[in-house]
KOLKOL-885874 format. One record per residue (C-alpha): x, y, z; residue in three letters. Coordinates in steps of 0.2 Angstrom, whole numbers, m for minus. Example, Ala and Ser with C-alpha at 12.3 -4.5 7.8 and 13.67 -1.06 7.14 Angstrom:
2
  east north    up residu
    62   m22    39    ALA
    68    m5    36    SER
! end
This chain:
549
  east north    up residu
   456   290   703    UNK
   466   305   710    UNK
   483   310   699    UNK
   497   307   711    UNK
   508   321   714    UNK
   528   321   710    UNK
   535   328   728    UNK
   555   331   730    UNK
   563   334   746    UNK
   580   341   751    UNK
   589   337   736    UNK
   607   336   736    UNK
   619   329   722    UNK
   636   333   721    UNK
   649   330   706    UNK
   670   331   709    UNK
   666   339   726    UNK
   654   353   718    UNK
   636   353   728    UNK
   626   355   709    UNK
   610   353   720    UNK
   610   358   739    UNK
   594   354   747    UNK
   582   359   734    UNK
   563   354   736    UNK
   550   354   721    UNK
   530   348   724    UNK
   524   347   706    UNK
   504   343   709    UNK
   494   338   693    UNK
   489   353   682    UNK
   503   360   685    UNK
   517   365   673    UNK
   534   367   681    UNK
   547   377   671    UNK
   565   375   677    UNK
   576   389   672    UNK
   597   394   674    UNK
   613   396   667    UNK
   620   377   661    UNK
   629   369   676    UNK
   614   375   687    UNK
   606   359   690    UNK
   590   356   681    UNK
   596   343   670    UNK
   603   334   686    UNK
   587   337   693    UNK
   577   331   682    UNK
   587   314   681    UNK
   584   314   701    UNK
   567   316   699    UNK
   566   302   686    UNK
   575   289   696    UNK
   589   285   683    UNK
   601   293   697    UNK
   602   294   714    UNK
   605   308   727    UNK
   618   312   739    UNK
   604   316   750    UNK
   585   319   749    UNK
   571   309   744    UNK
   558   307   728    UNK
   540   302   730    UNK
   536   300   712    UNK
   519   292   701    UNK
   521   276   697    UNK
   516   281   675    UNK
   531   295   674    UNK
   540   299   657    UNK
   556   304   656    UNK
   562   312   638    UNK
   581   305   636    UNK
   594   311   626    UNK
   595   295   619    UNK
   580   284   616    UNK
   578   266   626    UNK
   578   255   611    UNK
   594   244   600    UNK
   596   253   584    UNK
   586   240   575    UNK
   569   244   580    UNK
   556   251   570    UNK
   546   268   573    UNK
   531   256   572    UNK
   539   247   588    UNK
   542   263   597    UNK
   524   267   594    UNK
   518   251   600    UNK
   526   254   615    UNK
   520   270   618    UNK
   500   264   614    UNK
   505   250   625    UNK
   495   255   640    UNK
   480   263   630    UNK
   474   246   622    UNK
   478   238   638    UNK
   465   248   644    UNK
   453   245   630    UNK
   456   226   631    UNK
   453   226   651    UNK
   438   236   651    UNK
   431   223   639    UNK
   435   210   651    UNK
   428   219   667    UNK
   412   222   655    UNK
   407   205   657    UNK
   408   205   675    UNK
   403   223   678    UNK
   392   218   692    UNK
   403   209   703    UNK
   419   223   700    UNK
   410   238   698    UNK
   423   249   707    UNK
   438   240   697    UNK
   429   245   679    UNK
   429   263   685    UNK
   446   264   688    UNK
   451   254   672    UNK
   436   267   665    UNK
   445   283   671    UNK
   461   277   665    UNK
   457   274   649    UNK
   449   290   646    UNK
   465   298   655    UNK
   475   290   638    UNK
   461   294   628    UNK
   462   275   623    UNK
   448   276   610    UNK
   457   287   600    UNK
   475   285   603    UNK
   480   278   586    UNK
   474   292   575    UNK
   480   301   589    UNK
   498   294   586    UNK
   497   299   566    UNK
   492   319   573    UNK
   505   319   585    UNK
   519   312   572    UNK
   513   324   559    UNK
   514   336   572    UNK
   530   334   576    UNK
   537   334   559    UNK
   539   313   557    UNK
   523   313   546    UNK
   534   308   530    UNK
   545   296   540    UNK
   536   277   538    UNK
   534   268   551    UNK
   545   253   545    UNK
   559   264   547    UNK
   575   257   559    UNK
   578   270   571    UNK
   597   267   565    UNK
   590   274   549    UNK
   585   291   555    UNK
   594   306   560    UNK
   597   313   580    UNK
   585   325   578    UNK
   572   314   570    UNK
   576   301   584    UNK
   574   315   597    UNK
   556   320   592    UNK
   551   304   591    UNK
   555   301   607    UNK
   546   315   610    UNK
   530   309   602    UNK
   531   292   611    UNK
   529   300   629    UNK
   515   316   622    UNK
   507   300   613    UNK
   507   289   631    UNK
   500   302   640    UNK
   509   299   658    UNK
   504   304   675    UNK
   521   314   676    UNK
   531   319   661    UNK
   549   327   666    UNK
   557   336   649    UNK
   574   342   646    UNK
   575   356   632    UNK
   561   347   623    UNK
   561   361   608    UNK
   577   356   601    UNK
   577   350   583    UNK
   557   355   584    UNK
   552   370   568    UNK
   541   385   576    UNK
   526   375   568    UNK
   532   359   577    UNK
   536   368   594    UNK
   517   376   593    UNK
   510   361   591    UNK
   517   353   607    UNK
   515   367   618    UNK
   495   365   613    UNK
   499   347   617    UNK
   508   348   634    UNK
   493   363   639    UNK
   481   349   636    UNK
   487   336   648    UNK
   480   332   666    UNK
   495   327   673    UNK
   513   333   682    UNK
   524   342   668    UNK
   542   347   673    UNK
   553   354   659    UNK
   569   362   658    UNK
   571   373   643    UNK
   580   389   637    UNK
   564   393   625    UNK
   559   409   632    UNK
   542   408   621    UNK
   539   388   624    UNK
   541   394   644    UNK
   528   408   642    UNK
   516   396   631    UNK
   515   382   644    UNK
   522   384   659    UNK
   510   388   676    UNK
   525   389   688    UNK
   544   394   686    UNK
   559   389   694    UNK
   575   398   694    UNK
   589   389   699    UNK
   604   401   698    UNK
   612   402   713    UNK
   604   413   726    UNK
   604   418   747    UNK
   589   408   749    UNK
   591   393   736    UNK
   581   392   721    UNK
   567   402   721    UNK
   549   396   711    UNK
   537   408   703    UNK
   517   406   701    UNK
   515   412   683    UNK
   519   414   666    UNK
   536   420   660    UNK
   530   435   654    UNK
   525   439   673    UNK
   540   430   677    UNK
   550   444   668    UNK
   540   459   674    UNK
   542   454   692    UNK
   561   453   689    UNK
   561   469   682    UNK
   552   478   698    UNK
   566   468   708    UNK
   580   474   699    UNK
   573   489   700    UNK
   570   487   720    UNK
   588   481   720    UNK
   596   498   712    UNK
   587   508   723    UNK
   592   499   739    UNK
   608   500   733    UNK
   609   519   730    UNK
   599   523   748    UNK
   614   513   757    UNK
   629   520   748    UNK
   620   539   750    UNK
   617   535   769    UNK
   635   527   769    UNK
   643   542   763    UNK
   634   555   775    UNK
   636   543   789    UNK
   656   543   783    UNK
   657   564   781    UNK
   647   566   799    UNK
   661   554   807    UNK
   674   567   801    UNK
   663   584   805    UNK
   662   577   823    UNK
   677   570   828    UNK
   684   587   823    UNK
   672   596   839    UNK
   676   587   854    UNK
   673   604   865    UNK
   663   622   863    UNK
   672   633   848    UNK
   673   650   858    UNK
   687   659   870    UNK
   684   655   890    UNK
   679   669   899    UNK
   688   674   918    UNK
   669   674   926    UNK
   665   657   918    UNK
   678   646   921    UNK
   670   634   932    UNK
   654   633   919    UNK
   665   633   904    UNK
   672   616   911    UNK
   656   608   916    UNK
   648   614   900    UNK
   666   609   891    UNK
   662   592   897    UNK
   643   590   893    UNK
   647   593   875    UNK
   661   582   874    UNK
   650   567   882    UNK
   637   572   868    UNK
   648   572   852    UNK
   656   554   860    UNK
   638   548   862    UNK
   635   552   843    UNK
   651   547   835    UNK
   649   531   846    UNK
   631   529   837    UNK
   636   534   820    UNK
   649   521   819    UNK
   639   508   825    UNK
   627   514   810    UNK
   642   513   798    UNK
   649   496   802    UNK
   632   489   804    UNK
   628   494   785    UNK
   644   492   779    UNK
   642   473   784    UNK
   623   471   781    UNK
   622   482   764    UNK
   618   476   747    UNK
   630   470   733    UNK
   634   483   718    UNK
   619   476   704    UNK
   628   469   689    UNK
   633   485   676    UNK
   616   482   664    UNK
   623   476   645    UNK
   627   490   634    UNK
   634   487   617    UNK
   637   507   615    UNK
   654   511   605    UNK
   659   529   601    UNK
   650   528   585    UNK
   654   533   568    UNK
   644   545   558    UNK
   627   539   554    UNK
   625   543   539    UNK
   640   533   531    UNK
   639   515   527    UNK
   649   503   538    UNK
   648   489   525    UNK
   643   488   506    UNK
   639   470   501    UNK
   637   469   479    UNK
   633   451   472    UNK
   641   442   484    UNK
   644   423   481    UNK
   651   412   493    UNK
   648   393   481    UNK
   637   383   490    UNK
   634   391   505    UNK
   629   410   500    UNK
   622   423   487    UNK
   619   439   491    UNK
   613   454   478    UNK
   617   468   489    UNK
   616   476   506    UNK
   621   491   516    UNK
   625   491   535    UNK
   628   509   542    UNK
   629   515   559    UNK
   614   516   571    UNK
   607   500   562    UNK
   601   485   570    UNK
   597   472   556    UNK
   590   452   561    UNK
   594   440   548    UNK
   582   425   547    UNK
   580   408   537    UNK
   579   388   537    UNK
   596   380   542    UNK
   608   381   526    UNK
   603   397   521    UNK
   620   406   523    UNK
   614   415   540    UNK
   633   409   549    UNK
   642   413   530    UNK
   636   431   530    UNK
   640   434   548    UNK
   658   430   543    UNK
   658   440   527    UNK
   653   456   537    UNK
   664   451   551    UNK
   680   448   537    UNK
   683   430   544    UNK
   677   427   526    UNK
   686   433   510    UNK
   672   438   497    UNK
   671   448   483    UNK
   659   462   482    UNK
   664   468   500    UNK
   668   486   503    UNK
   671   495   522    UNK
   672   508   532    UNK
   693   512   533    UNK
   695   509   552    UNK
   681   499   554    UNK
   680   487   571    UNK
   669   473   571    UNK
   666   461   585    UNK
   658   442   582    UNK
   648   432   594    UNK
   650   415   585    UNK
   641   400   589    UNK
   657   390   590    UNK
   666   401   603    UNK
   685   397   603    UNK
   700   406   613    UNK
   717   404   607    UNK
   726   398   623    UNK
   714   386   632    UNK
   725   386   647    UNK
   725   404   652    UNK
   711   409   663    UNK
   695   417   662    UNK
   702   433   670    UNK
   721   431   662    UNK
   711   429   646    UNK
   699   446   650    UNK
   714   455   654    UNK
   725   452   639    UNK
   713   455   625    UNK
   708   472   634    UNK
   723   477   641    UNK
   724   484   661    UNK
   718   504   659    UNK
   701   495   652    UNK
   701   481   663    UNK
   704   492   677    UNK
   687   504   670    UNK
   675   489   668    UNK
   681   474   679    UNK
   673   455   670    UNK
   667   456   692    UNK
   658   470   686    UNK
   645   462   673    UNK
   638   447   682    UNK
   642   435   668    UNK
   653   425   674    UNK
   651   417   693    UNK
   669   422   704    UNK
   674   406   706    UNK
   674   404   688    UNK
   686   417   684    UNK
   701   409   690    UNK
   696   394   678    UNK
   704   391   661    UNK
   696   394   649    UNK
   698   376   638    UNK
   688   369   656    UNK
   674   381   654    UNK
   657   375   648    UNK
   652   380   632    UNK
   639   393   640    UNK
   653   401   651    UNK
   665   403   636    UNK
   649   413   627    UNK
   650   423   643    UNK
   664   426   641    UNK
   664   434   624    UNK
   650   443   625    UNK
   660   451   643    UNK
   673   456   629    UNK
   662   463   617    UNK
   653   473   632    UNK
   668   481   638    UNK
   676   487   622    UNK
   660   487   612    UNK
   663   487   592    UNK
   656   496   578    UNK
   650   483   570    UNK
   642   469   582    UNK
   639   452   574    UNK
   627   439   585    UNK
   628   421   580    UNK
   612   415   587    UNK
   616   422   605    UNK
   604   415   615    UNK
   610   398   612    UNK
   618   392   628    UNK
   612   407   638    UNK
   599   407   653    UNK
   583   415   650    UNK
   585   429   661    UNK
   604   432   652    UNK
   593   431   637    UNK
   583   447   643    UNK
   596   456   646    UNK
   605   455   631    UNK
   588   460   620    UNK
   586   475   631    UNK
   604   478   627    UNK
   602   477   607    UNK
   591   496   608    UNK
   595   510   597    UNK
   612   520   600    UNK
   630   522   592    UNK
   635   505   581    UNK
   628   494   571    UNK
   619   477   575    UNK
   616   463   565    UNK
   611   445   572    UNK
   605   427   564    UNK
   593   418   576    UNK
   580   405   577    UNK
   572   411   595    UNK
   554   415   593    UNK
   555   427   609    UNK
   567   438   601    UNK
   560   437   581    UNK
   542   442   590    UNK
   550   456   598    UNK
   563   461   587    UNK
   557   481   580    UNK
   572   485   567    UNK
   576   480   553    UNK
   571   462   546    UNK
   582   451   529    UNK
   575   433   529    UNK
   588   421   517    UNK
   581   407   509    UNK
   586   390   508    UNK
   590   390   489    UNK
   598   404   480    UNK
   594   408   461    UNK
   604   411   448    UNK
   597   425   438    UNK
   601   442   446    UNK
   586   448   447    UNK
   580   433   456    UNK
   594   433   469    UNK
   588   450   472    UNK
   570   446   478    UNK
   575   431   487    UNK
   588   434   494    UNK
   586   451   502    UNK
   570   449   499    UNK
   562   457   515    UNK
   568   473   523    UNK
   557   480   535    UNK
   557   500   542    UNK
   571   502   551    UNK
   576   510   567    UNK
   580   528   558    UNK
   563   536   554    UNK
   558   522   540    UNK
   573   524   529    UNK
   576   510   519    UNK
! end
């Protein structure tokens, strides 16, 4: 029995008079592993509910496998049911397969074909195995401790959400369409389902933002920013994916400077010749009559060039490439490297942070990790001095800039570009334009901000913090809310130079990449001093500055 594929055609779907989707097409065949990529509002969650069948298009059609899963945001089941039932369900079709091909056995002879269909099928589910199956996954996921008489109204949103999870990797459908299936999922966990999804036969679609879960499973990538040509899919991994990006924006630059070069001579040629419409010399009385004639060759010539010249010029100038986005560049003027930025001494924040000691100084570049409740937002805003605490001392004149995960501006109404223009004031604005940095969409800029999504607002931040860079940059988790490709470029941004860095994240693209310094919080803090000390700052790997410590 051939695996069906999941085939969309001309996709369009349109919210408040915004085409989210505009003709978008997808063939996802078995085997492979679509990856859906953007900023938020780009269309992959729409897409994916499209391709689901729990909306409908403005336009377009779905041919879809009759055994498709769908992970929701919310799970299909009243508040009263038990995780045994949601298991149930999901092992629904496995022991229906065992239970027919018991049936069929006793008439094997007459319906030969039909057992070897219902035969194929079960070993698709992997039926003789599915409920020890169930008890790997679970565990897998990080449910192994919850029972199964649990209510689902018992357990917490992210417990709910990987069950959910579990349910469809335990069903094993013919298609199986994710949205951001890694979040509330452990490193441990997220591994475990990446092996999972690697193993199944079928159709896998998934929208994520986990640049490692993208690179671990995914056999095709599509980017659905907006683009000249639509959305645009990749046959590889996102490692590839990134490389080739990289030779286009490269390809890009280099287009860009060719033009503007050929623009400019083509520009300075138009002034040198329109300045010699006829032969630079003194008529002689012999050579009048030749003088004329000559006179007027040369003037047809040099019309014949300017003519050709300006055709060349207004064809570029209309055909040309845009400016490439100005790259990231965190890069203030920098204080001397040497001197401390920030001295933290037993810090305490009760209940939320102890800290014995740590030194920040300029140049630095500093990843704080740790479990959730480990104080990796509180000391963020300790450095940042949103966060009274003793044992603080700093830099006189020191300028910090925080990326926070709860980004807020203080007059929702005003717009994107009101807002850019008042925190940096008109001689900045005027040197580094928010058009400049490619964070932000145009149509976008005249928004307010209080209307912004939560990713846009982000954007807009971190546009603030690019054009006036501080010496101290704080990052709250800044890949949260970002598209992969935003992602990239803000690592490749994060390289040595003047300032200091410090970030908290959870991404395991960025902690696997990360080559500065390293302080990992734990969950509990000690009491005794000395404890503190090796828990708390217990890990401070060689730093960007020749291994000092």
């Amino acid at each position: 029995m051939a695996e069906a594929a999941l085939i969309a055609h001309e996709l369009v779907r349109t919210f408040g008079g915004r085409r989210v989707l505009d003709g978008v097409s997808l063939t996802a065949a078995p085997g492979r592993r679509i990856g859906l990529i953007g900023e938020n509002g780009a269309g992959k969650s729409t897409l994916l509910r499209l391709l689901a069948g729990v909306d409908q298009p403005d336009g377009g059609t779905v041919e879809r496998p009759p055994d498709l899963g769908f992970l929701h945001q919310e799970m299909p089941y009243a508040e009263s049911a038990t995780v045994a039932d949601v298991l149930d369900d999901a092992l629904a079709d496995a022991r229906e397969d065992l239970a027919e091909l018991d049936r069929l056995a006793a008439v094997i002879d007459e319906q030969p074909d039909l057992y070897a269909e219902r035969l194929e099928l079960a070993e698709r589910h992997e039926a003789w195995d599915a409920d020890r199956r169930a008890d790997i996954v679970l565990d897998g996921l990080g449910l192994g401790a919850v029972t199964r008489d649990r209510t689902l109204g018992s357990l917490s949103g992210g417990e709910r959400r990987r069950l959910a999870l579990a349910a469809l990797v335990v069903r094993r459908p013919s298609a199986l369409l994710l949205d951001e299936p890694t979040n509330h999922l452990e490193d441990a966990a997220a591994a475990f389902l990446e092996e999972q999804l690697r193993g199944l036969p079928g159709t896998v679609v998934l929208a994520s933002h986990d640049r490692a879960f993208l690179d671990a499973v995914c056999t095709d990538l599509v980017d659905l920013d907006p683009a000249v040509d639509g959305p645009t899919r990749f046959g590889g991994t996102y490692s590839e994916y990134v490389t080739q990006k990289r030779a286009d924006r490269d390809r890009w630059e280099r287009r860009y400077e060719e033009e503007q070069e050929e623009l400019t001579e083509l520009r300075e040629s138009l002034g040198l010749i329109g300045g010699r419409v006829a032969p630079n010399r003194v008529m002689r009385d012999s050579d009048k009559m030749g003088y004329g004639v000559r006179a007027n060759r040369v003037q047809s010539q040099i019309s014949r060039r300017v003519r050709n010249a300006t055709r060349r010029l207004e064809d570029l100038e209309r055909r040309s490439v845009p400016a490439p986005p100005r790259p990231l560049s965190f890069r203030p003027p920098g204080l001397t490297p040497t001197e401390f930025l920030l001295s933290l001494r037993e810090v305490d924040v009760p209940g939320r942070l102890r800290l014995g000691f740590l030194d920040v100084r300029d140049g630095d570049r500093l990843l704080v990790t740790g479990p959730n409740g480990a104080g990796k937002s509180t000391l963020l805003l300790v450095l940042a001095g949103q966060l009274e605490a003793a044992g603080v001392r700093r830099h006189p004149g020191l300028r910090t800039g925080l990326l926070d995960q709860d980004t807020r501006f203080a007059n929702p109404r005003l717009t994107a570009r009101g807002t850019y223009g008042r925190a940096l004031g008109a001689e900045r604005v005027a040197q580094v334009p928010l058009e400049s940095l490619g964070l932000l969409h145009r149509w976008d800029l005249g928004k307010p901000v209080g209307t912004l999504s939560v990713g846009q607002q982000r954007r807009l931040k971190l546009a603030l913090l690019v054009a006036d860079p501080p010496d101290l940059l704080l990052l709250d988790e800044p890949t949260n809310h970002f598209s992969p490709t935003l992602c990239d470029e803000l690592e490749a941004a994060l390289g040595p130079g003047p300032g200091a860095i410090v970030l908290a994240s959870h991404d395991r693209w960025l902690r696997a990449r990360w080559r500065g310094a390293e302080i990992s919080l734990q969950a509990k803090a000690m009491s005794k001093r000395s404890r503190r000390l090796r828990h708390l700052c217990a890990r401070r790997t060689t730093d960007l500055h020749g291994g000092q410590p």
